[in-house]
N, C-alpha and C positions, 0 to 999 in steps of 0.2 A: 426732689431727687426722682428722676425718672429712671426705668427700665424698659430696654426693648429689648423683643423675643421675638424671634422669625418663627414665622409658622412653620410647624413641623411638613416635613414630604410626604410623599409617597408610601417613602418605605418606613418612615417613621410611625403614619396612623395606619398602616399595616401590622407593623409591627406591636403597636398599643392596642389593635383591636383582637388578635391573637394572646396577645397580653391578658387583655378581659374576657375572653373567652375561656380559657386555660384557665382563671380564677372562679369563674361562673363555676363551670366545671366541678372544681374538688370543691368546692363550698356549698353548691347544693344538689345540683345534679345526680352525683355520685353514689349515694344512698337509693335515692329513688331508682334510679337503674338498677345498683345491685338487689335489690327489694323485688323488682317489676321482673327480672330475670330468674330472680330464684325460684318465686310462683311460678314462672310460666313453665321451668322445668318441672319444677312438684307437677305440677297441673298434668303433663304432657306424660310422667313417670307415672302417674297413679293410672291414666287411660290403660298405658299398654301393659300395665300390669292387669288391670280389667279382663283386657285381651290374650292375655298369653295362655293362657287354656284352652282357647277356640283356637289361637293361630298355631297353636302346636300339633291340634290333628289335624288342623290343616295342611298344615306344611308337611307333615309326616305321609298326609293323605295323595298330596300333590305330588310328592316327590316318587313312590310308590307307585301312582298311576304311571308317574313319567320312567319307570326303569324298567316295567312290563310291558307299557305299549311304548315305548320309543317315543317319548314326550308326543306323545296323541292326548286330544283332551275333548274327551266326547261330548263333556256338554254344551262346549260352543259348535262345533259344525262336526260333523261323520267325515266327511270328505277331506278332513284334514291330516296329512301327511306328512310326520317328522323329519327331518333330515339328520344327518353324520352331525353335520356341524353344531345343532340345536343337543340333540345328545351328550356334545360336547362339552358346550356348555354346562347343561344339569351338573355332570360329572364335577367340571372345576370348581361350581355354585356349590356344593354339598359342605364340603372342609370347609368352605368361608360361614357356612350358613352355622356351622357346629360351635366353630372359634367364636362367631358373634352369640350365641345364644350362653355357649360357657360365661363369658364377659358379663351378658346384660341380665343372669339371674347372680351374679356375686353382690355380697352385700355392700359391698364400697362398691358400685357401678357408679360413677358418671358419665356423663354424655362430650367433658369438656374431653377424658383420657379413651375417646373410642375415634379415631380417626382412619376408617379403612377406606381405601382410594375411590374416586370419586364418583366410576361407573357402578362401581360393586353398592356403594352407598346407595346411588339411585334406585340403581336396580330392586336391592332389598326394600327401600322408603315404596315402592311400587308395588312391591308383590303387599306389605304390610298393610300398605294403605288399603289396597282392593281386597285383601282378607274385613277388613273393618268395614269397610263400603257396604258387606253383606250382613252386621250386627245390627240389629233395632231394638234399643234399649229406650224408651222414654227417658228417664229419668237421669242418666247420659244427655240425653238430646235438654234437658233442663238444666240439667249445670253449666252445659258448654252457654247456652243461653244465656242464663246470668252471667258466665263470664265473660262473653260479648258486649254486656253492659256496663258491669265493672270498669272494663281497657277501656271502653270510649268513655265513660265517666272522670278515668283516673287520668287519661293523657289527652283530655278536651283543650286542656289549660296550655301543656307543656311540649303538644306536640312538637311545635316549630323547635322549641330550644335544643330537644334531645336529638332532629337532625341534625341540626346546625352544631352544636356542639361535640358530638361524640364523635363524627367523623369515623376517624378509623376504626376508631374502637368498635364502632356496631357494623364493623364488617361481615361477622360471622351472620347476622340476617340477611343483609344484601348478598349476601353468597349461595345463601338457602332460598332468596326467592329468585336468583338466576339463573340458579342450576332446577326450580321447576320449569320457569318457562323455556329452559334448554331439555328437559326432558319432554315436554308438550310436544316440543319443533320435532325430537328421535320420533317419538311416538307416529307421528302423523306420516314417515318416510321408512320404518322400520318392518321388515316384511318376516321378522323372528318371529313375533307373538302377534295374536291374531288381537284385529281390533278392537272385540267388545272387551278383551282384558284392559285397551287404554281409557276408553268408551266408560268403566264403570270406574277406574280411577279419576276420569275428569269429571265424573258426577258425583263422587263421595262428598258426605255432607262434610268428613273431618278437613277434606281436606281448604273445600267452601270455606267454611268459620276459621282455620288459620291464613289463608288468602287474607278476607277479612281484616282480621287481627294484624297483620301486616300492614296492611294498608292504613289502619287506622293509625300505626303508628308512627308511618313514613309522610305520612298527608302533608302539607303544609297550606295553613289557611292563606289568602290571599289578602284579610284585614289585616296582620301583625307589622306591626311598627319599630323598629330597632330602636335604641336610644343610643347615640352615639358616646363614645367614650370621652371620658376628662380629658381635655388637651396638656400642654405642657404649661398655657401661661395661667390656665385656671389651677393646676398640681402648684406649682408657685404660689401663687397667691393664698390658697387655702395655707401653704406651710408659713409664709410668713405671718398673715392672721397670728395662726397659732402660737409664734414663734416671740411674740411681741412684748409677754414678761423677759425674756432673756435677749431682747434688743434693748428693751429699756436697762437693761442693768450695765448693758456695754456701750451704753451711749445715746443711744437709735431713741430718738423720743418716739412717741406713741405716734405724731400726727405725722411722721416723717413713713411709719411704718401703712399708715391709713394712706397716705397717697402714693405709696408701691403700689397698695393692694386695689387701688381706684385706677392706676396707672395699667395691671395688667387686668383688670375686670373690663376695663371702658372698650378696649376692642373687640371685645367678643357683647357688648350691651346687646345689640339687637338680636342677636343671636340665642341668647340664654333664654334655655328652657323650651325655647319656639319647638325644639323639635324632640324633647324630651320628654313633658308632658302630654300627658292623656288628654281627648277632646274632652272640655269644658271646664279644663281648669286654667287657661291661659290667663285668666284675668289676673292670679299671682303676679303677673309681670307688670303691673300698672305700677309698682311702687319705685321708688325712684333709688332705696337703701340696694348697694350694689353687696352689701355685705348679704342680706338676706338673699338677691338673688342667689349669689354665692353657693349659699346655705343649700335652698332648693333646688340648685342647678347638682349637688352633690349627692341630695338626699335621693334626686330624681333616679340620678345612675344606679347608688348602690338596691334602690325599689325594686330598679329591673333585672338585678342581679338576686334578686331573694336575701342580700343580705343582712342582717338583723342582727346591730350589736348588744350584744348581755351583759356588756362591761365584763371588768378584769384584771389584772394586773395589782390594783393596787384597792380597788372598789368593785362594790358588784350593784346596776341597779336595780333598786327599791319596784317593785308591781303593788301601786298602793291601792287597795279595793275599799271603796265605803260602803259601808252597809247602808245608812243613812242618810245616803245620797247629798249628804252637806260635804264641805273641806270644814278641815280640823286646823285651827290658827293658834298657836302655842308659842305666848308670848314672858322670855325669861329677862327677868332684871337682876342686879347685884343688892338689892335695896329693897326695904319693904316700910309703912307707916306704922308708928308711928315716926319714925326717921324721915322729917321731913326735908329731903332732899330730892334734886332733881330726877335720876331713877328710880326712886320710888313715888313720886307724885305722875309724874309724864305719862308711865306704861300704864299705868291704872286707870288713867282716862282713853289710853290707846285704848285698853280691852273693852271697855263701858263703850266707848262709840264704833268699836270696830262690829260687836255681840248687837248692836242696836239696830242693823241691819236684819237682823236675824239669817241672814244670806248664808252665814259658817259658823259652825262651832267656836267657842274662844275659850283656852285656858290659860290663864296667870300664876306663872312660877314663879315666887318670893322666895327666900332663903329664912329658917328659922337659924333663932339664936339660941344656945341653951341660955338659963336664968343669969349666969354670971356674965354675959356677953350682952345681953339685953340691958346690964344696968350702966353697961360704958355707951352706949348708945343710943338707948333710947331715952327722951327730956321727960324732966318733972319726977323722974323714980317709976316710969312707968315700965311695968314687968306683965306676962301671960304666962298662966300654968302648961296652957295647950296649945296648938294649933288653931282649934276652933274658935278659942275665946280672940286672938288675935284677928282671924275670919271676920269674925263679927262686928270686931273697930274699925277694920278697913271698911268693909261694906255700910256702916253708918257714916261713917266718913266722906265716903263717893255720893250716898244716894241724897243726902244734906245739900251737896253742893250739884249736880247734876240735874237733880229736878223729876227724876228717874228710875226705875228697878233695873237695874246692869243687869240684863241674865246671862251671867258668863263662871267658868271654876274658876277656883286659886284652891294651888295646889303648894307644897312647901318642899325644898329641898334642904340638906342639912349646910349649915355655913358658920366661917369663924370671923372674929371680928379682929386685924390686926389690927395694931395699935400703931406698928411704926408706918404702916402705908394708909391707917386711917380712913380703913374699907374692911369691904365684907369680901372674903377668900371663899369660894364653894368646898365642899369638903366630900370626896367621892366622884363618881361620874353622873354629874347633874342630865344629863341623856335619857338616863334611866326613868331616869321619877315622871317621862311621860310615854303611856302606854304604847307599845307598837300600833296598836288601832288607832289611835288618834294622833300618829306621828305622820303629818301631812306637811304643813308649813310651818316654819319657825321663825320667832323676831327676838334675837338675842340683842340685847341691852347692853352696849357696851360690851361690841364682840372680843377684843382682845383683852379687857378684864376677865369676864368670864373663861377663857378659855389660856390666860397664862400658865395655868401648874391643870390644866384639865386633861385626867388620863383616863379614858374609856371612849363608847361608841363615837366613828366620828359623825357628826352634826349632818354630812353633804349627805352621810351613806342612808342616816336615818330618815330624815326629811327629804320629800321631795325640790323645796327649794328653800333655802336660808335667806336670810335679811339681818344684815347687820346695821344697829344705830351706833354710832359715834356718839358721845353725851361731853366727852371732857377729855380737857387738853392738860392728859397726862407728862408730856412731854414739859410742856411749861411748868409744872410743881415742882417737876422731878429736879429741872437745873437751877432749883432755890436752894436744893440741898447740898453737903458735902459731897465733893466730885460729881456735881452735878451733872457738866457736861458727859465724862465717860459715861456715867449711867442712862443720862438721856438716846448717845449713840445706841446701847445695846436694847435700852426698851422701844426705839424706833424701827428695827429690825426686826426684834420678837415680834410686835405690833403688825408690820409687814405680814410674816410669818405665817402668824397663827389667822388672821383674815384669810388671807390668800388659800388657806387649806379649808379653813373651817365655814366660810361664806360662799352665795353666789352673789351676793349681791350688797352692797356698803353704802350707805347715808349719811353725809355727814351734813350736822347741823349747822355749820359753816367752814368760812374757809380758815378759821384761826387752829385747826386740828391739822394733824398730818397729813401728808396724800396717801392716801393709803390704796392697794391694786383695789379693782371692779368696783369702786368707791365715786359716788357723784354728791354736789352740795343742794341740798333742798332740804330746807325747816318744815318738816315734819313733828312740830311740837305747836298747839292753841294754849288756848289759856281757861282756866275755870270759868263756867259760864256765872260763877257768882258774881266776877270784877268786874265781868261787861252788864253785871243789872248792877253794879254800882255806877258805870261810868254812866249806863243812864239815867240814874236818880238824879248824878251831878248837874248832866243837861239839862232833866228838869226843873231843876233848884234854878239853875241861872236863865233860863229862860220864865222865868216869873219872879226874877228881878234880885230874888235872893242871897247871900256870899255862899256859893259852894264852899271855900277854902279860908280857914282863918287862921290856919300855920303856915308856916315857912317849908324850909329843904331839912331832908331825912335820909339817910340809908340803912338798909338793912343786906343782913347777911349773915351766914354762920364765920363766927368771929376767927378766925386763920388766914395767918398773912399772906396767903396765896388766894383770897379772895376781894385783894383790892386793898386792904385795908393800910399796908405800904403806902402804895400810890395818892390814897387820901389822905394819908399822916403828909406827907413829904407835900403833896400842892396845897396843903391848908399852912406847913408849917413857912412856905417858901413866900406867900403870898398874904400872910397874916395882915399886916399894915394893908395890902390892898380892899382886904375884905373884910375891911374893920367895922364890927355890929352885925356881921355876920353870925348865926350858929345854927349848927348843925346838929342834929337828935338822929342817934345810934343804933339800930337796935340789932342785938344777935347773943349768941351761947358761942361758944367752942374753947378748944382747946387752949387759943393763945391770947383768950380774953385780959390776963392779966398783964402780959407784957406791952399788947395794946392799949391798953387801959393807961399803965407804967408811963409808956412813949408821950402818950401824947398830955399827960399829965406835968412832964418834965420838960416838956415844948410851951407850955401852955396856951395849949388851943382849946378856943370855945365851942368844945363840943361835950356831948351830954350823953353817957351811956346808959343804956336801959336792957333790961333782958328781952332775950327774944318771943318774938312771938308769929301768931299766922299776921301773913301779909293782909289779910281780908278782915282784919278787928278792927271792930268800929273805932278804936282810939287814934289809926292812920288815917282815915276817909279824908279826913282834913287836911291834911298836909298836902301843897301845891307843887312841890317839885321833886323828883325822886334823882338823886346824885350816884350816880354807879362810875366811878374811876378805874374798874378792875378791867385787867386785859388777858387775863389768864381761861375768864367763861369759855365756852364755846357759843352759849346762845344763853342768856341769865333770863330766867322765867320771871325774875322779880321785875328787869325792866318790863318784859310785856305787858305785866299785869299791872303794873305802872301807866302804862299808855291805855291800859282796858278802862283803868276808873278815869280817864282823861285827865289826868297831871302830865307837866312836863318832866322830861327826864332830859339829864347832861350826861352824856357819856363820853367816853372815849372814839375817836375817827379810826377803829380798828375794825377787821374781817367779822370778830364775834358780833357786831352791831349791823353789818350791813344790813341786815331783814328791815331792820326799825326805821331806818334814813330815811325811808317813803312818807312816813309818819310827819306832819306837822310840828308835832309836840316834841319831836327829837331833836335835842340840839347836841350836835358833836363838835370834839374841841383835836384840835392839832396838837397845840401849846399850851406851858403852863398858861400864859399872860393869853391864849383862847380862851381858857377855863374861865377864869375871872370874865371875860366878857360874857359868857354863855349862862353863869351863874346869876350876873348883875341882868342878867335880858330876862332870864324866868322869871326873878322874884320883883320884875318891875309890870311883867304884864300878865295876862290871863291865855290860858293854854283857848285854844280851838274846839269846840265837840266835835266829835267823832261823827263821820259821814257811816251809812250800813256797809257802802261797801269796804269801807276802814276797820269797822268791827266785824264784819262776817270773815275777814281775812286773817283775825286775831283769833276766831273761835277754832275749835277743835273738829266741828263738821269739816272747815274747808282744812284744818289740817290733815285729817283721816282724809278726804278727794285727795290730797298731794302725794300723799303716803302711798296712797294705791298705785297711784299712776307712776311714779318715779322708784316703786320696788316693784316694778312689776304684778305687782299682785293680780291686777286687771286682767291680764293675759294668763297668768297661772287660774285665777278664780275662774275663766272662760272657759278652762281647759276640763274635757270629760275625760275624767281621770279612768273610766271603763276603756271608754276605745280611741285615747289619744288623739282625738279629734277638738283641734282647737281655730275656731271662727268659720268652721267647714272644711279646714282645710284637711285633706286625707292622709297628710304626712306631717309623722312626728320624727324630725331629723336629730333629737336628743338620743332617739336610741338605733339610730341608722350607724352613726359615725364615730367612732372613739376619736375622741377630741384631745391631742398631745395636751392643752393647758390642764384638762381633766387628769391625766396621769401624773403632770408635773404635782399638781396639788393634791392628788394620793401620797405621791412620796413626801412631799411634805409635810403630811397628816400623819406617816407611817413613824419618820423619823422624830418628831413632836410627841408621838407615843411612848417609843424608845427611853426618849431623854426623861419624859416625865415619871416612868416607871420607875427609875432611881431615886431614893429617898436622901441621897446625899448628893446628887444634883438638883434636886427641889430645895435642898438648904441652902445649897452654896447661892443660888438664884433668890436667894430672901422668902421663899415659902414658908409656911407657919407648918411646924413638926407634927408630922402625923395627920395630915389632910389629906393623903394620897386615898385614905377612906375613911366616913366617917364614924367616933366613937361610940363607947356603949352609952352616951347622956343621948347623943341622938336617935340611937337604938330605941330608947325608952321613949323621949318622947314623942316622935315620928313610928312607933310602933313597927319595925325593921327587925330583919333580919341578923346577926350578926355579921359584919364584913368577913369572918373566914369561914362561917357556913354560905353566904350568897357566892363570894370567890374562892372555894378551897385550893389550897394547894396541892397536891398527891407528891409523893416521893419524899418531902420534906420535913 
């Protein structure tokens, strides 16, 4: 889809450049003038108040001389001879001289409501002046001094703007420095008043230093460079940018919108920037992303306009200052160990090798359980009186298998465990529980779990940039259940939603998850460096001739039919006679253990259930092939670590698997009757070892490199969060420009408040009763405040 746009005329970038002039104007200009003006009065009011003591006997003295001797004025010549007419004058000068002095001793005098005609003005400005021309006060002649320094110091920067811009409006100076050099021209042809009276007003110092002053602020340098105004096709282009969540909703896919936006960028390509930036920074133009020219072809304008956005509307931004000159990385999961599941194993190695840099601070927010929710969750009966004592299992846990001292916090926020969605619900504004000082960047863990019933601060406003992981493909559990479809619809939307407000940026660990907005797919998840010194013992084992493997195929998995275990019942039961002397060994806990167990009991397949256990006990090492059927994962850590100790795995030819396909040892099936092939091929031959750059790819180092690069982190981590300078460059265009998609996902975030605030909208939505804050077990043992002294209500 193309778009053409004729270039604006004449009267049009006339008209836009008037446009931005006029903006310039009330946005910055306007203050400093009225500022610059008001001093110069004060300044100018305090002098001739100075003086009005001296000019009053003078004037009195002058006038006196002039009514006895017939305006004779002896001390410039003897020989000089009044006339009728000169007489005449005094006369009329007298009543003006009285009306202006009534005027300029009242206490409301301004200079704006004295406007007496223009001869009379001068006139008086002349006799005033050359009364002052005769005062010599030091200490006068020192302040006008510094104020001479001040004005050139203060309008070094700004002179050109305030001619060019105020125009009419600084009329009233240009009128005052015309009608002196129009009193110069009288002066020199005027045969009234004798010369040395013009003589010592063109020498007065006051009048010297505002000449000066003038000048200084009329000047115009001859280095200053304009930056031209935004045309029409680049105004276009930035709105459709912007415009692009609400193209996509009406149709408009993203790349249809991305090549308008290339369509009206590419005629102006050689152009951008050339003449907008400052000498030595043109090399910004070497990059070939026409979005980022975009960016700084935008940022450039509003630079030269002084504009500086502070956010608003719906959000205000964050000014984050570190003391400790590190960034602060606060990393939140729905899940904590002993619950060994994918968000609470994953983020825990995130933080250990994110902290191993030492480059940024790193904090881990887990959710406590009080005692009675810890005993539906957590395996083997295992329960913690405190915070700390669970601290302490996790941290023995990590440094076991890592090799390592993690130096990073975990921190606990309060949480409930439902039962019918078979997760952990936050309980409160999980926001909170990490300090404003170290609220820098954030990595939520499954952002729209987190933040479905989440009502308090939002995530964008607190943090400087967000990062959401995707872990599971909620949508796929959800249409297992009754009305599964309708509920899938409206948790796809939420989902939407609450990303779209609450994120900058979304990771999904493949493509078997929603598309969710600002969301790209890279596996940002390794594997425990324990499985890869297993898979290389195995290599050593067979490379000195030994049997690594003396068992057959195994699965494991937390036992719930939405983890495969369907799918394995139904090709084992379908295919029985094919893969006959086949059997398969079990192992998992959960919920639907016993119907499982039930099914395949009444099928009679030869398979062998065991309790669960770690993937990494020496009782699996053996087993040569790992069978994973499930299509519901997102990315199953069991296969990886599968391929770590080098067995083969069969999986499913779905999106959750593509990472693996690289891999040798991966054999994926289409068809039932694939499967059977895929099975009969592992347990006939011997898997391949692992090449380094096969296991450096499975480790957690090259997953933390991915991470970085693909959530931006790299470029946020680059960034001097003091003076917004990020790779050198001198322009931060995040707070140049209010960005419409920034406002759409304030209201979003506003409206997501709203609704969560209701406690009988939190029900009807399946929320767990009284989560909106958390209760007095968490009070106690998180050491808290109560929820209605931290939130009081007044009036109520």
């Amino acid at each position: 889809m193309m778009l053409s746009i004729k270039a604006p005329d004449a009267r049009t970038t006339s008209s836009s450049s008037s446009a931005e002039k006029a903006f310039s104007f009330i946005s910055k200009g306007w203050r400093e003038v009225r500022s610059s003006a008001d001093a110069d009065l004060q300044l100018i009011k305090n002098r001739a108040n100075s003086f009005k003591n001296i000019a009053d006997r003078e004037l009195e003295s002058f006038l006196k001389s002039a009514s006895r001797s017939h305006f004779a004025v002896p001390t410039i010549t003897a020989s000089a001879t009044a006339t009728p007419a000169e007489i005449d004058f005094v006369k009329k000068l007298q009543p003006k001289l009285k009306e202006f002095r009534r005027a300029y001793y009242s206490a409301d005098f301004k200079w704006s409501h004295w406007n007496p005609k223009p001869k009379i003005r001068i006139d008086l400005s002349a006799i005033k002046n050359a009364i002052a021309s005769e005062v010599e006060d030091e200490e006068e002649d020192d302040e006008w001094e510094r104020l001479r320094k001040w004005r050139r110091v203060r309008f070094k920067e700004t002179a050109i703007r305030k001619e060019r811009l105020f125009g009419e409006l600084w009329e009233p100076i240009k009128a005052l420095k015309t009608r002196l050099k129009e009193f110069e021209q009288k002066k020199s042809s005027s045969s009234r008043f004798p010369s040395e009276i013009f003589e010592g007003i063109k020498n007065s110092e006051f009048v010297e230093k505002f000449k000066s002053s003038l000048r200084s602020i009329c000047t115009e340098p001859n280095d200053s460079q304009e930056v031209p105004p935004l045309d029409v096709p680049e105004l276009l282009a930035s709105l459709v940018r912007q415009s692009s969540p609400f193209l996509d909703q009406l149709g408009i896919k993203r790349d249809i919108s991305d090549k308008i936006v290339e369509s009206l960028c590419s005629k102006h390509k050689n152009k951008l920037l050339l003449h907008s930036l400052p000498t030595g920074e043109s090399s910004i133009i070497e990059t070939d992303n026409l979005s980022d020219e975009l960016d700084q072809r935008i940022a450039s304008v509003l630079q030269s306009t002084g504009h500086c956005y502070q956010g608003g509307f719906w959000s205000d931004l964050k000014k984050q200052d570190l003391l400790d000159g590190k960034r602060h990385v606060a990393i939140v999961t729905t899940a904590s160990l002993p619950w060994m599941t994918g968000t609470a194993v994953n983020p825990l190695f995130r933080a250990a090798y994110l902290a191993k840099s030492a480059k940024q601070n790193v904090t881990l927010l887990v959710p406590w359980l009080c005692r009675s929710d810890q005993e539906l969750v957590y395996p083997n009966n295992l329960t913690f009186n405190s915070p700390e004592d669970q601290e302490l299992y996790i941290r023995n846990w990590l440094e076991e298998r890592v090799g390592f001292k993690a130096d990073f916090n975990i921190s606990f926020y309060p949480g409930k465990f439902s039962k019918a969605r078979r997760s952990i619900i936050p309980a409160g504004d999980t926001s909170r529980f990490i300090s404003s000082k170290d609220a820098d960047i954030a990595i939520l863990e499954e952002p729209e779990h987190l933040n479905w019933y989440h009502h308090g601060k939002r995530w964008t406003d607190k943090f400087d940039h967000v990062v959401g992981i995707v872990h599971t493909n909620y949508l796929e559990y959800i249409k297992r259940e009754k009305n599964g479809a309708f509920q899938a619809f409206l948790v796809k939307h939420i989902n939407n939603w609450v990303t779209q407000a609450y994120c900058h940026k979304v990771l999904r660990l493949s493509a078997a998850t929603q598309d969710l907005p600002k969301s790209i797919i890279c596996n940002v998840h390794g594997v425990n460096p324990k499985f890869l010194r297993i898979g290389e013992k195995v290599a050593e084992e067979r490379e000195l001739g030994r049997q690594a493997f003396s068992k057959g195929a195994y699965f494991l998995g937390k036992m719930v039919w939405a983890k495969g275990y369907k799918e394995l019942i139904d090709l084992l039961a379908k295919h029985k006679n094919d893969l006959d002397g086949f059997k398969l060994d079990v192992f998992g806990n959960g919920e639907d253990a016993h119907q499982v167990k039930s099914m395949a009991q009444r099928l009679n397949l030869n398979v062998n259930f065991m309790k669960g256990r770690d993937h990494a006990d020496d009782s699996l090492h053996s087993y040569k092939v790992f069978i994973n059927p499930s299509i519901s994962d997102v990315l199953c850590t069991a296969t990886a670590e599968a391929l770590a100790m080098g067995k083969f795995v069969v999986c499913a030819d779905h999106p959750s698997n593509e990472f693996f396909r690289a891999f040798p040892n991966c054999l994926t099936y289409k068809t039932p009757e694939d499967f059977v092939a895929k099975v009969k091929e592992a347990m006939a031959n011997e898997p391949q070892p692992l090449s380094p750059e096969q296991r450096y790819r499975l480790s957690w180092e090259a997953a933390t490199q991915r991470f970085i690069e693909y959530s931006d982190l790299d470029k946020v981590l680059a960034t001097d969060a003091h003076s917004g300078r990020t790779n050198g460059k001198a322009m931060k265009k995040s707070i140049l420009l209010p960005n419409l998609m920034e406002i759409v996902d304030g209201g979003l975030a506003f409206a997501h408040y709203c609704l969560t605030g209701n406690e009988f909208l939190r029900l009807c939505t399946g929320a767990i009763p009284g989560t909106r804050d958390y209760d007095k077990e968490h009070c106690k043992d998180l050491h808290l405040l109560p929820p209605q002294v931290e939130n009081p209500i007044y009036g109520w």
